[in-house]
N, C-alpha and C positions, 0 to 999 in steps of 0.2 A: 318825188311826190311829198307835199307838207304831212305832219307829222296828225295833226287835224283831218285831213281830207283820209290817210291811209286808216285813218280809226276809223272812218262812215263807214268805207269801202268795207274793211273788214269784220265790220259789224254785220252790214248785212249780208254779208258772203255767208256768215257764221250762223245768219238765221235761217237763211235759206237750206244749209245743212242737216242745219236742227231738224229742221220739216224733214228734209228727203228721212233720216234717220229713225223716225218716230215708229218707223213698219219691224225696224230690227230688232230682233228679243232681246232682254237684257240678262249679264249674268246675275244678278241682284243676290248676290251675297258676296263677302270678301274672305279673300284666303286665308284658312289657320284659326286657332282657338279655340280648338275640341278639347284638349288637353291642358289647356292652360291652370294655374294656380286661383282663386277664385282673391288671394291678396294680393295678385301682382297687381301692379300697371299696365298698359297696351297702349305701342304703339302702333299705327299704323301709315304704313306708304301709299300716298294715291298717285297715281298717274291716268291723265286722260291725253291724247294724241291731241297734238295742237294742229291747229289746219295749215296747208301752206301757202294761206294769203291770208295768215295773224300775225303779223311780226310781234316779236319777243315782247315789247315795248306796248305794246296795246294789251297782249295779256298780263302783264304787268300791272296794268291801269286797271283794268279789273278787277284783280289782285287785292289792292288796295283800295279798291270800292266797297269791296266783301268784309275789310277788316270789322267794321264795327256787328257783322253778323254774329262774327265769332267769339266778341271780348266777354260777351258773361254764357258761354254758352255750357249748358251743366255738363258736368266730368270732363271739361277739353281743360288739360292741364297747361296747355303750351300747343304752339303752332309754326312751324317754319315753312311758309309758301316755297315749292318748289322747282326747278327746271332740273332733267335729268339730261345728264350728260349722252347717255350712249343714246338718244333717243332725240330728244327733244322735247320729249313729253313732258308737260307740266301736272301741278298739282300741289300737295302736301306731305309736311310728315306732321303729323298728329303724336300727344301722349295724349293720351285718354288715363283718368282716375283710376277704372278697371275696365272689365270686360264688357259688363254691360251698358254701361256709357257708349263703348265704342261698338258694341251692334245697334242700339239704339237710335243712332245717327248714320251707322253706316246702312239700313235698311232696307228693303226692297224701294221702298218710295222715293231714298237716295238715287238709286241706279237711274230710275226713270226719269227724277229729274235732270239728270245731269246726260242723259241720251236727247232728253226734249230740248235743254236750252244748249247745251254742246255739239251734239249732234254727233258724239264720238260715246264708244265704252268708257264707262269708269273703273279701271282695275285698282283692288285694293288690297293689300295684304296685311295681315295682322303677326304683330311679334308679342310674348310674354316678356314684359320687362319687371323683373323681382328689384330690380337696384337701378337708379337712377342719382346722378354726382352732378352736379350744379355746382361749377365753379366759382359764379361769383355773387359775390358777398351781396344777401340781398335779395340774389337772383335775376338771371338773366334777364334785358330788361327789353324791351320793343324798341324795333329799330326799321327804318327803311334803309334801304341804300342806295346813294346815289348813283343814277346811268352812269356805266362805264367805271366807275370803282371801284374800290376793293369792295370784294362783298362775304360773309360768311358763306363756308361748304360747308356740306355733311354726306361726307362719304358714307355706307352701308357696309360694315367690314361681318362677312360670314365664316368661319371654319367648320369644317364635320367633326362632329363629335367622337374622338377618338374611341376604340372598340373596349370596353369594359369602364367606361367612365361614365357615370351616374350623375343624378340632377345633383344631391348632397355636394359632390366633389366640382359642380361649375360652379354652385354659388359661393362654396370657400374659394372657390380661385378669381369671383367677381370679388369677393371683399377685401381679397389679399391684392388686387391690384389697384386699391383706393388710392392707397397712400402715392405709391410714385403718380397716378391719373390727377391729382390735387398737385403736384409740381409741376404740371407739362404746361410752357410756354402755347398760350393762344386758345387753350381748348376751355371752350362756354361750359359743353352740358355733354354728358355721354348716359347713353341709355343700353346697361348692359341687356342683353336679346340672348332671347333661347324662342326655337322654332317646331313648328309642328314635324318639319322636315327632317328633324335630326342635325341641327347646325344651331351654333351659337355664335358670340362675336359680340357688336357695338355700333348703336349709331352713333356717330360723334358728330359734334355741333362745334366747328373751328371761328374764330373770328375771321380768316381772312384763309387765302389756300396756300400763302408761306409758311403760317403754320401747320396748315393740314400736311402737308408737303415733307418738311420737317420731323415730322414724328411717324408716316405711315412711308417711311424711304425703305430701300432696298435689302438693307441692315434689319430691319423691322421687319421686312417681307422674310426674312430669312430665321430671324428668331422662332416668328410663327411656324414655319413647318418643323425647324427641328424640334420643337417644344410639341407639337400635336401631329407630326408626320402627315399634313396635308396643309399644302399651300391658303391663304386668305384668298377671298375675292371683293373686292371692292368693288361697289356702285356708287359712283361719283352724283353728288346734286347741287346745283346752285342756290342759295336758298335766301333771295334778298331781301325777303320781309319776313321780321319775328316776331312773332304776338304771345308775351304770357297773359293765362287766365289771369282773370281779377278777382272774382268772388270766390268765398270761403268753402264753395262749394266743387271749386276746381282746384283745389290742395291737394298732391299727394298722401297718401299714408305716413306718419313717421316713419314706420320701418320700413319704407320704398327710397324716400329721399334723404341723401347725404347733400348736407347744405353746407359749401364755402362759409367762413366766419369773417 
């Protein structure tokens, strides 16, 4: 079927959806953020179920319809449109300025829109990010990629927070890992993450998944548990459009962001 005709098709499957959905209640709030720092950052992960008569490639096009909603939009520091591996599921990852940026936009009116014109839940999680490393000079800059390509990942890497280790003692160990994180071949942008759950860890923003690959191997998987006596988990994400904020009103904190020179 042309690539044309299966957009109509899937459009209107997708409205049709929307309708039957509009009965089911929404969660209309997102995970985490009770606890948060009130000068962190926050990120957060959306995921909404993609139907299966959307191919990848039509919500792609979407995708990149939506970009110009987001380029000035207040406290969105950054944006990497998403597909999730173990799922399918599409969405976002988001940094948000702070907290209240990203309830603001993530709000009850959020949920419903995205049940009305998707026709699916929108899950959303929130992480506290105190440190955030931008590798490149300038900063990370917008990118599409092209079908079939290499494309930026950003895997989700979680560990538990080992038993008598306090906030104090993750953030000396997020600043103590700047320096080697500023040497690692391939990596954009890393947003160190602490959880309402008891788990910390890193989003990381790889340009392509040889790098990603390259630095989250088996040697790596093995350093992390003997270093905190529990294994990492990874959630893997596609991520082939990247949009930084533009206005001065989507800046980080100085003391959130460590800027490549």
């Amino acid at each position: 079927m042309p690539q044309s005709l299966s957009r109509r098709v899937a459009a209107t499957l997708l409205a049709s959806a929307a309708a039957a959905a509009a009965v089911v209640p929404a969660a209309a709030q997102p995970v985490g953020g009770a606890g948060f720092d009130p000068a962190s950052s926050v990120a957060a992960i959306v995921k909404v179920p993609r139907p299966w008569y959307a191919p990848r490639f039509v919500v792609e096009g979407r995708m990149r319809d939506a970009v110009p909603q987001f380029e000035s939009l207040p406290g969105l520091n950054f944006k990497a449109y998403s597909f999730a591996r173990a799922d399918g599921h599409y969405g976002g990852i988001y940094l948000w300025t702070d907290l209240a940026a990203a309830r603001a936009w993530f709000a009850p009116a959020w949920f419903e829109r995205v049940r009305r014109e998707r026709g699916a839940e929108g899950q959303v999680r929130l992480f506290e990010v105190p440190l955030v490393l931008d590798n490149t000079p300038g900063g990370t800059s917008a990118r599409t990629s092209a079908r079939g390509g290499a494309a930026p990942v950003a895997p989700l890497v979680e560990i538990p927070v080992p038993p008598g280790v306090g906030r104090a003692a993750l953030l000396q160990g997020f600043r103590d890992a700047l320096p080697t994180d500023r040497k690692v071949p391939g990596l954009l942008r890393k947003y160190f993450i602490l959880s309402d759950a008891g788990r910390f860890g890193g989003i990381y923003l790889w340009q392509d998944e040889a790098s990603a690959r390259a630095w989250h191997d088996q040697a790596w998987q093995d350093r992390v548990a003997a270093r905190y006596g529990q294994p990492a988990t990874l959630e893997w994400f596609d991520t082939p459009i990247l949009q930084p904020g533009r206005g001065a009103e989507q800046a980080l904190p100085e003391a959130v962001l460590v800027q490549a020179r």
